[in-house]
FIKEDO-631294 format. One record per residue (C-alpha): residue in one letter; residue number from 1; x, y, z. Coordinates in Angstrom, 2 decimals. Layout:
BEGIN
A/NUM/X/Y/Z .
...
//
This chain:
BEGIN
X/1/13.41/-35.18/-17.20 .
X/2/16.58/-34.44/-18.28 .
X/3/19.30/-35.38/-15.52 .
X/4/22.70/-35.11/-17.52 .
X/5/23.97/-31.96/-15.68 .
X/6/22.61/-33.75/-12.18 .
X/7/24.34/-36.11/-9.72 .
X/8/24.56/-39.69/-10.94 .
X/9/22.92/-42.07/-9.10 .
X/10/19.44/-42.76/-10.61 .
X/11/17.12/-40.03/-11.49 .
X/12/16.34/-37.43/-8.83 .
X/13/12.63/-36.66/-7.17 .
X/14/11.34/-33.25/-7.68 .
X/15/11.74/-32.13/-4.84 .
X/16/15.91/-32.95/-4.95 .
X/17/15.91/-32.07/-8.80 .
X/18/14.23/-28.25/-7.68 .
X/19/16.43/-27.58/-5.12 .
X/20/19.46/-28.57/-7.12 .
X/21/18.30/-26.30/-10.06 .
X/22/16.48/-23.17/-8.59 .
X/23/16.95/-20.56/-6.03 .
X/24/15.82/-21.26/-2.52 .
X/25/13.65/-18.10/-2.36 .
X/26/10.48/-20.26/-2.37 .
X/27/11.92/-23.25/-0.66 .
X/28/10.75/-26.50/-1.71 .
X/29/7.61/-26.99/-2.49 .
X/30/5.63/-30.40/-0.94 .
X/31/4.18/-31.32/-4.00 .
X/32/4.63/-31.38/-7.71 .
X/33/1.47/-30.48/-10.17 .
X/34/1.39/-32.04/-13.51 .
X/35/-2.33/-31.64/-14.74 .
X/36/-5.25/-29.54/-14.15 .
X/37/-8.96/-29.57/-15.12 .
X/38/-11.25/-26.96/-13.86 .
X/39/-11.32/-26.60/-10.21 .
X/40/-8.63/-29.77/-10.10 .
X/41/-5.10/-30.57/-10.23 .
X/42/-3.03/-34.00/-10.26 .
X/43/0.11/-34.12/-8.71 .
X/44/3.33/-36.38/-10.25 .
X/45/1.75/-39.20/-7.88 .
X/46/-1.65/-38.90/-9.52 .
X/47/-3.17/-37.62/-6.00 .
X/48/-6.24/-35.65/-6.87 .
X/49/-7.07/-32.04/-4.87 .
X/50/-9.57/-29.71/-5.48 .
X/51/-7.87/-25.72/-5.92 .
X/52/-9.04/-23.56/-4.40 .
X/53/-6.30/-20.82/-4.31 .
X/54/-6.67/-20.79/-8.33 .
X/55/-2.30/-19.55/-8.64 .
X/56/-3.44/-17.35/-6.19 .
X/57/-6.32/-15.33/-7.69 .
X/58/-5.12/-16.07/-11.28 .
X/59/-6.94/-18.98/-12.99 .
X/60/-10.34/-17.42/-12.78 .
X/61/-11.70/-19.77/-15.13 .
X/62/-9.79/-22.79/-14.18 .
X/63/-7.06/-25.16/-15.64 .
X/64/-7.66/-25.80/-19.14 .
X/65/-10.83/-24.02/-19.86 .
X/66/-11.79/-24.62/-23.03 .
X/67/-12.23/-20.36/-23.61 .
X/68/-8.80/-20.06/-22.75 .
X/69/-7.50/-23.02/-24.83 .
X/70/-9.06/-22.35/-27.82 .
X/71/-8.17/-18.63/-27.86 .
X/72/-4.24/-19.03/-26.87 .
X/73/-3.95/-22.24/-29.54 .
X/74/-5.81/-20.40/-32.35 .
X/75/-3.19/-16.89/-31.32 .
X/76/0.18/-19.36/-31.14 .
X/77/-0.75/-20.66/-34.12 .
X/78/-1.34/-17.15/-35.87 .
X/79/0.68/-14.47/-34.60 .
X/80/3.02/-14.98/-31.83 .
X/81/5.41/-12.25/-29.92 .
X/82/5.99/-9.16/-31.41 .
X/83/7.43/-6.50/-29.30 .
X/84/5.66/-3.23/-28.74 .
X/85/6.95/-1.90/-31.83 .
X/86/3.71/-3.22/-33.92 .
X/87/0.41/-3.10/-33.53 .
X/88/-1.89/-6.82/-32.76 .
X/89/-5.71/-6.48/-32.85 .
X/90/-5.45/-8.75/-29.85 .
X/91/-3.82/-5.72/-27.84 .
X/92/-6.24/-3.39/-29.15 .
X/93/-9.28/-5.34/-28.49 .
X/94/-8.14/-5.94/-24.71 .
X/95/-7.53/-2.17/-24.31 .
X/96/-10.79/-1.50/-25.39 .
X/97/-12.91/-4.35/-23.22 .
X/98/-10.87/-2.87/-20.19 .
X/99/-11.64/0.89/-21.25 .
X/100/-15.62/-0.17/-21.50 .
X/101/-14.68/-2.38/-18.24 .
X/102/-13.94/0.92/-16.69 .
X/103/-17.08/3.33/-18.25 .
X/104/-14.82/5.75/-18.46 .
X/105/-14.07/6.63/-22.85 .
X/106/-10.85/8.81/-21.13 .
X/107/-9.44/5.85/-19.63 .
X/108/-5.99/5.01/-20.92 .
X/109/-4.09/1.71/-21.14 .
X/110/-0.77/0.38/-20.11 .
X/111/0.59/-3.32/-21.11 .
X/112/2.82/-5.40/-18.80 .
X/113/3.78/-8.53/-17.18 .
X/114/2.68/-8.76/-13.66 .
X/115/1.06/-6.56/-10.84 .
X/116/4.73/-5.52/-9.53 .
X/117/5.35/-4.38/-13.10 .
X/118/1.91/-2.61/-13.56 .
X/119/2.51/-0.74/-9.75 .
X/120/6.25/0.22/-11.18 .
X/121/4.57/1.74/-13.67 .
X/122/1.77/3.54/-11.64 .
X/123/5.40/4.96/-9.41 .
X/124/6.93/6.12/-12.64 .
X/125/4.03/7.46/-13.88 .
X/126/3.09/10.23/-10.27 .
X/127/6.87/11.36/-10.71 .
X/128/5.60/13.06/-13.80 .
X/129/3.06/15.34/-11.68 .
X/130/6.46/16.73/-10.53 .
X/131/5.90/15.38/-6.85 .
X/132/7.69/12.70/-4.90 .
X/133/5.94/11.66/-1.91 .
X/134/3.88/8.52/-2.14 .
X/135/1.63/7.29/0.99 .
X/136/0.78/3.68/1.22 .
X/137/-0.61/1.36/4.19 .
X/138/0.89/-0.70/6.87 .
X/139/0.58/-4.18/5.96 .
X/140/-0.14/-3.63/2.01 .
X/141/2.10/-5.89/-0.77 .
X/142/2.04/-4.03/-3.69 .
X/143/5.11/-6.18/-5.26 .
X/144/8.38/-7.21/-5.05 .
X/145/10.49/-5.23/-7.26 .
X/146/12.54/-2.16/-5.66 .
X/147/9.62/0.05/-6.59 .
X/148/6.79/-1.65/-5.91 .
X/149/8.40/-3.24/-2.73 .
X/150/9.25/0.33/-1.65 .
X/151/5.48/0.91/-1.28 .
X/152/4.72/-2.76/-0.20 .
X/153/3.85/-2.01/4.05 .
X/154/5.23/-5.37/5.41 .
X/155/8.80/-4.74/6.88 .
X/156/10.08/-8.06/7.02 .
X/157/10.10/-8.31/3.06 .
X/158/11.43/-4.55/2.71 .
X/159/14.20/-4.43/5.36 .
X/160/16.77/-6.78/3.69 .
X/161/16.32/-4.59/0.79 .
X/162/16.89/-1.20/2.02 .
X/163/17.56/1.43/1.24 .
X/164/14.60/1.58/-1.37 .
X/165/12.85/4.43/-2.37 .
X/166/13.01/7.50/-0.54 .
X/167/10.02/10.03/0.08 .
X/168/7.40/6.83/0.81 .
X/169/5.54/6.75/3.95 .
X/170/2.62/4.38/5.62 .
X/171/-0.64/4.95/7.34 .
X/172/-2.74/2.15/9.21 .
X/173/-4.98/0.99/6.72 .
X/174/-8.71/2.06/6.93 .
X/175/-7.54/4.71/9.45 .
X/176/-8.71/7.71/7.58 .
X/177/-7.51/10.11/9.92 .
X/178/-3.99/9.24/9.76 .
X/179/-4.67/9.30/5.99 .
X/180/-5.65/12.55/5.93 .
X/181/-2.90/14.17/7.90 .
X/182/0.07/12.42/6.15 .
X/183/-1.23/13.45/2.72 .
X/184/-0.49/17.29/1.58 .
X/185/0.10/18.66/-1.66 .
X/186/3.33/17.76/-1.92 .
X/187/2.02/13.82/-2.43 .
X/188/2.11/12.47/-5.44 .
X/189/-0.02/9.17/-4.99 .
X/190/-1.63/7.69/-2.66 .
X/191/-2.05/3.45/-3.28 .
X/192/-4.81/1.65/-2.10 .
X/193/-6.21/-2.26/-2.13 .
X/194/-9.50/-2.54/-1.77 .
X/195/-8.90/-5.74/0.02 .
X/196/-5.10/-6.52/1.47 .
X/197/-5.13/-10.00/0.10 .
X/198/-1.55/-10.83/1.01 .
X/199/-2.48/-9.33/4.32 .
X/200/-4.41/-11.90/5.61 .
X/201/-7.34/-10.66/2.91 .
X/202/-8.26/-7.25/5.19 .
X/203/-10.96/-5.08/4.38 .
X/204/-11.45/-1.98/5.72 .
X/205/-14.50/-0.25/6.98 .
X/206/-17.27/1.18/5.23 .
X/207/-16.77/4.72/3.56 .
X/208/-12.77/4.36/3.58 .
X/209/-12.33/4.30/-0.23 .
X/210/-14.58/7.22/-0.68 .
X/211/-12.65/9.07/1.92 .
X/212/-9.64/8.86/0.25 .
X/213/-10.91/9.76/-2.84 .
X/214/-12.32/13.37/-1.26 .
X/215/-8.81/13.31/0.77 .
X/216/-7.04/13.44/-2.89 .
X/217/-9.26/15.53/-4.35 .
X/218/-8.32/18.24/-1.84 .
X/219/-4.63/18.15/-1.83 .
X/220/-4.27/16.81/-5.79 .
X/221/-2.79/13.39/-4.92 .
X/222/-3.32/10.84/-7.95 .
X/223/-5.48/8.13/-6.26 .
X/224/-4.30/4.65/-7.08 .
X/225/-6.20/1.54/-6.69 .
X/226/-4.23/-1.77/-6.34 .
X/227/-6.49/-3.94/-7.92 .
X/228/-3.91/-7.04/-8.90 .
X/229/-5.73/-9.58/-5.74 .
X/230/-9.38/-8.09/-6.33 .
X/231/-9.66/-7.48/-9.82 .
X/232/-11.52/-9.69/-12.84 .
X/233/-14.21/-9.76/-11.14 .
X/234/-12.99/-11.81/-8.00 .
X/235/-14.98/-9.86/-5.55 .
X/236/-18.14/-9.78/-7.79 .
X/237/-17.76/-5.94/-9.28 .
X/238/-15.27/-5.73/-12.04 .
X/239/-11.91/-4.21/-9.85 .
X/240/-13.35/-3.92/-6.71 .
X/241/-13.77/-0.40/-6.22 .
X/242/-16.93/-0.27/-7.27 .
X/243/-18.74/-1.57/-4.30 .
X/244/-18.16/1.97/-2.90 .
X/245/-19.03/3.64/-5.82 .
X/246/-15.69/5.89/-6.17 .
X/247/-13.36/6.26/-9.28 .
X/248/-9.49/6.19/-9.05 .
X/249/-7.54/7.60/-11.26 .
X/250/-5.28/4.96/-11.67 .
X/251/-6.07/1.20/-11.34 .
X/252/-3.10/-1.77/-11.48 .
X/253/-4.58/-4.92/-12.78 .
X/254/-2.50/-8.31/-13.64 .
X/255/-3.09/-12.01/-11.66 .
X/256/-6.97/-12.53/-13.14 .
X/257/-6.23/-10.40/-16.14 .
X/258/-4.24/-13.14/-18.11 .
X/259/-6.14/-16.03/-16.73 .
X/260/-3.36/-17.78/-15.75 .
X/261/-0.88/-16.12/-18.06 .
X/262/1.32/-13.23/-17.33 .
X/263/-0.25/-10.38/-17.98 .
X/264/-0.81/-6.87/-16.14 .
X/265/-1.96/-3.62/-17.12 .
X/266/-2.18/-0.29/-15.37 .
X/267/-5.04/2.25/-16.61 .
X/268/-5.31/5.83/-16.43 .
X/269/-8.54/7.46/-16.07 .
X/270/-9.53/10.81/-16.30 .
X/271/-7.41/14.01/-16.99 .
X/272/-5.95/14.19/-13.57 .
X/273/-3.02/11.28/-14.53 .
X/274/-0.47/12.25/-16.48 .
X/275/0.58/10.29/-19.47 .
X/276/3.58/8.86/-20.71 .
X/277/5.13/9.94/-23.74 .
X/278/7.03/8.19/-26.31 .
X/279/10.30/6.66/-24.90 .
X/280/9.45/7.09/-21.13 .
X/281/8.29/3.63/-20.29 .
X/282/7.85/0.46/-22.18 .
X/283/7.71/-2.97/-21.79 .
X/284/8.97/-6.24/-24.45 .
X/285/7.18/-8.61/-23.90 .
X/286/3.81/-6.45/-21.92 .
X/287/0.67/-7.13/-23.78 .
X/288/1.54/-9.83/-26.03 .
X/289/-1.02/-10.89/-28.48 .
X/290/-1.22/-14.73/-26.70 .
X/291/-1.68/-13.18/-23.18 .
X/292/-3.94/-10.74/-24.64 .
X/293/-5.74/-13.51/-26.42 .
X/294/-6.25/-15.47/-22.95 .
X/295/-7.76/-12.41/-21.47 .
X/296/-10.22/-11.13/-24.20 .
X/297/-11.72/-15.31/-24.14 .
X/298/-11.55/-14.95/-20.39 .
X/299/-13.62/-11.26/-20.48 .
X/300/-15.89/-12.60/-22.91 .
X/301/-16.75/-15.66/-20.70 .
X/302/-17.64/-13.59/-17.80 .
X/303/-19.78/-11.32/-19.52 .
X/304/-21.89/-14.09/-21.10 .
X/305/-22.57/-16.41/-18.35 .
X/306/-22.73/-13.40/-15.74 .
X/307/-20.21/-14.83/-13.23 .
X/308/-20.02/-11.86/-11.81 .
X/309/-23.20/-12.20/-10.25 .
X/310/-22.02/-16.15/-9.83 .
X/311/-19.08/-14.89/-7.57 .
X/312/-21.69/-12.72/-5.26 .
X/313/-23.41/-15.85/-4.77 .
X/314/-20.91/-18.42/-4.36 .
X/315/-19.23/-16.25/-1.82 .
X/316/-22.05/-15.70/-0.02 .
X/317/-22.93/-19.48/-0.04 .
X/318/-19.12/-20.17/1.12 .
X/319/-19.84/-17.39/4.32 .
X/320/-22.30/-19.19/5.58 .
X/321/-21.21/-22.55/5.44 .
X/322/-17.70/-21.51/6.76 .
X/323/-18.73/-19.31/9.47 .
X/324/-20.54/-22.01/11.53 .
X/325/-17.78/-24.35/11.96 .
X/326/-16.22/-25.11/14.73 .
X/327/-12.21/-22.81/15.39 .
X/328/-13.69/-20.39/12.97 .
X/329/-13.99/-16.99/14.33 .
X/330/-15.17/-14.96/11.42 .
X/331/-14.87/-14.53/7.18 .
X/332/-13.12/-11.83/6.01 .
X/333/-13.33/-10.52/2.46 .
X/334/-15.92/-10.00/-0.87 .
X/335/-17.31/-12.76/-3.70 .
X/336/-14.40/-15.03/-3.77 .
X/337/-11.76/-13.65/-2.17 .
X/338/-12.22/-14.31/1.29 .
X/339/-10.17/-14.71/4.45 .
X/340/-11.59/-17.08/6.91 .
X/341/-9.92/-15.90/10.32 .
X/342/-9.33/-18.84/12.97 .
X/343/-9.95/-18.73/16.37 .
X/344/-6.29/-20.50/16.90 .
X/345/-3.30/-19.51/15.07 .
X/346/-2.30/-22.68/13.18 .
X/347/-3.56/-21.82/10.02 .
X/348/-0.01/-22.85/8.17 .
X/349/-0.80/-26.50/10.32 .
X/350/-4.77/-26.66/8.49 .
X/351/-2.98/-25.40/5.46 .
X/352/-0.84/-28.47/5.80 .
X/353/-3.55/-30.97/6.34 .
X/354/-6.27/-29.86/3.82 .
X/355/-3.28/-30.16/1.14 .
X/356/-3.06/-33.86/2.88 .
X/357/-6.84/-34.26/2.70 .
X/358/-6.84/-33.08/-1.09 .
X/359/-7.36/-29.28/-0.80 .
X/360/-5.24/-26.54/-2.13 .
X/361/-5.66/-23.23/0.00 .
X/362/-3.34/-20.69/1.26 .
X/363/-1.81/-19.20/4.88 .
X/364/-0.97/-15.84/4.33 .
X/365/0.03/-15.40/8.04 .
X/366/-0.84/-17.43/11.20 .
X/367/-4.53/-16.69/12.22 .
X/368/-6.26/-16.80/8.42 .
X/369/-6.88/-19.13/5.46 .
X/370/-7.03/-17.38/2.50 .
X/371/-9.04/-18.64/-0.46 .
X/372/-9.34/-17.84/-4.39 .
X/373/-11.11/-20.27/-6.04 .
X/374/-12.06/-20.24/-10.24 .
X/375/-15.03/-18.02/-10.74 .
X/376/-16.82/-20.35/-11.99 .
X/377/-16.73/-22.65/-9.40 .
X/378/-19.87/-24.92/-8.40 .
X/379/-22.53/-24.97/-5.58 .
X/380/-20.96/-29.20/-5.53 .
X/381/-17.41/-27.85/-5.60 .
X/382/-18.14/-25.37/-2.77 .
X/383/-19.63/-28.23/-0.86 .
X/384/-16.80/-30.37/-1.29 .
X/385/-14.43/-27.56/0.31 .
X/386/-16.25/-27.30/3.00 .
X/387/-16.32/-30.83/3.80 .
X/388/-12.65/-30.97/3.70 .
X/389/-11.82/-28.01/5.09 .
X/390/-14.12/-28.93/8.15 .
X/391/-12.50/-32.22/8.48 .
X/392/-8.71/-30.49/7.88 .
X/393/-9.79/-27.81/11.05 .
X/394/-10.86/-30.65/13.35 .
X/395/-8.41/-32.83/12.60 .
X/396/-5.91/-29.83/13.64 .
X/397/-7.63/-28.65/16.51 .
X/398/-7.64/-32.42/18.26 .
X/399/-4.48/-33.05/17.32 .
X/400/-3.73/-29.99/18.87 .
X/401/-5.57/-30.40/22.65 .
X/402/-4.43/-33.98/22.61 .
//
């Protein structure tokens, strides 16, 4: 570590160095990851956990797969950035696997950098239908740049922000009726997650993405799916979507996408979206061969060891173990994205202690535990969550009536 532009005194501990060299928008966090193999990570103590929040829905295959490896190496060592301005085969052979990922020939490709960027560009792209109004749900994230945030339903991350864009409005999500009277032909898009991950990983009710999709066909609205959280197969279908057997006509992907590099797309499908033309949208450093490179190995993984059909069956097997234990109320969610909802709200305390215990999963608000672990995970990885995540809940919930 280089400490010449810190405080004298010895050298620092991560947690002093980070909060004397980044912005406080994260805070600090507890612990500092070095290494990572698979399903685990060391921390600079050499504590082992087992991950199962994957950078949040991004590592699908892992840390350090050997796919993933061997592609970005072999692409560093070839052909690095380029710009948009030239052509890579790696670009081209991504936009392809998605179009054939989407069974749609029509389907259309945009390059970028993250799931804010790739819902930016899904914004930009409805104001060229020559309508404004966009309707999104109550408690959706769709992102954190002015854009995307605009649509993003959580107030308390929009409100020290304002005024964003204008001309945006929110329905209840799954509520169908309130869809259907807020959207006229004056919308230009309506944005949808299959499953609000940041949410506290929501699902609506049966029928609700087919609903919109008639609701948009009547009044012309471009129908957007927000598939950053439940795409790459996380929920066992390919965006997530598909369990309902509807077709947007515009899909945001990133997180999964790059396996665990930065890398979103947003795809067009159908000759309802517009397109962009030359000069009305770009991106430097969107769909760069290496990223690209990561994804195609991590595509062509999936396909030949059928993890999607893995993920149906891993989730299922995590379901049943979870929803017998004692303080769980019920498990929210599809394949490996799931939401297991407490019966208590200390879910940031179990959080806590299952990152003491050697587990890595997430608290997206006080009542659920969200986890997103590597597709690939195994039936004696699974186990081992359970074990300490049954331990972590007890251990929480006796502390607690003591």
């Amino acid at each position: 570590m280089n400490t010449s532009k810190l405080s004298k005194g010895g050298d620092p501990t991560p947690a002093s160095a980070w909060s004397l060299s980044l912005q406080n928008n994260y805070g600090t966090p507890p612990i500092e990851l070095v290494r990572g193999k698979g399903a685990r990570v060391w921390d600079s103590e050499g504590k082992k956990y087992l991950d199962f929040l994957a950078g949040i829905a991004t590592n699908i295959l892992g840390h350090a797969h050997p796919a993933i490896t061997e592609a970005v190496s072999a692409q560093v060592a070839t052909l690095g950035h380029i710009s948009n301005l030239y052509m890579s085969p790696q670009v081209i052979e991504l936009a392809q696997k998605l179009q054939d990922l989407t069974g749609d020939p029509t389907a259309r490709v945009f390059f970028c950098n993250s799931g804010a960027e790739a819902n930016e560009a899904a914004i930009k792209l409805s104001r060229l239908t020559g309508r404004r109004r966009i309707v999104s749900t109550t408690g959706s994230f769709h992102g954190r740049t002015s854009g995307s945030l605009s649509v993003t339903g959580q107030e308390a991350k929009r409100a020290p922000f304002s005024p964003l864009l204008s001309d945006i409005s929110f329905v209840p999500y799954g509520d169908v009726k309130a869809l259907k009277k807020r959207v006229t032909r004056k919308t230009a898009m309506v944005i949808i997650e299959p499953i609000q991950g940041e949410n506290g990983v929501v699902t609506p009710p049966a029928g609700y993405l087919a609903a919109v999709r008639k609701i948009c066909d009547a009044t012309g609205a471009l129908f957007v799916i927000d598939a950053v959280q439940t795409g790459m197969g996380r929920t066992g279908e390919w965006f997530g979507f598909e369990h309902e057997g509807v077709t947007p006509d515009v899909i945001t992907l990133a997180k999964g996408l790059g396996a665990g590099l930065p890398l979103g797309a947003m795809i067009t499908l159908g000759a309802k979206a517009p397109q962009f033309e030359p000069g009305q949208h770009g991106s430097t450093f969107g769909g760069n061969p290496i990223a690209c490179a990561a994804a195609n190995a991590a595509i062509d993984y999936l396909v030949v060891h059928d993890l999607l059909r893995t993920v149906k069956r891993s989730g299922a097997q995590l379901v049943e173990a979870i929803e017998q234990l004692p303080g769980v109320h019920t498990v929210r969610g599809r394949g490996l994205l799931l939401g297991i909802v407490l019966t208590t709200p200390v879910a940031a305390r179990v959080s806590a202690q299952c990152m003491t215990n050697g587990l890595l999963v997430n608290s997206p608000n006080p009542h659920v535990i969200r986890i997103a672990p590597p597709l690939n995970i195994t039936k004696k990885e699974i186990e081992l969550f359970v074990k300490i995540f049954s331990q972590s809940l007890t251990e929480v919930l006796e502390e607690q009536d003591a």
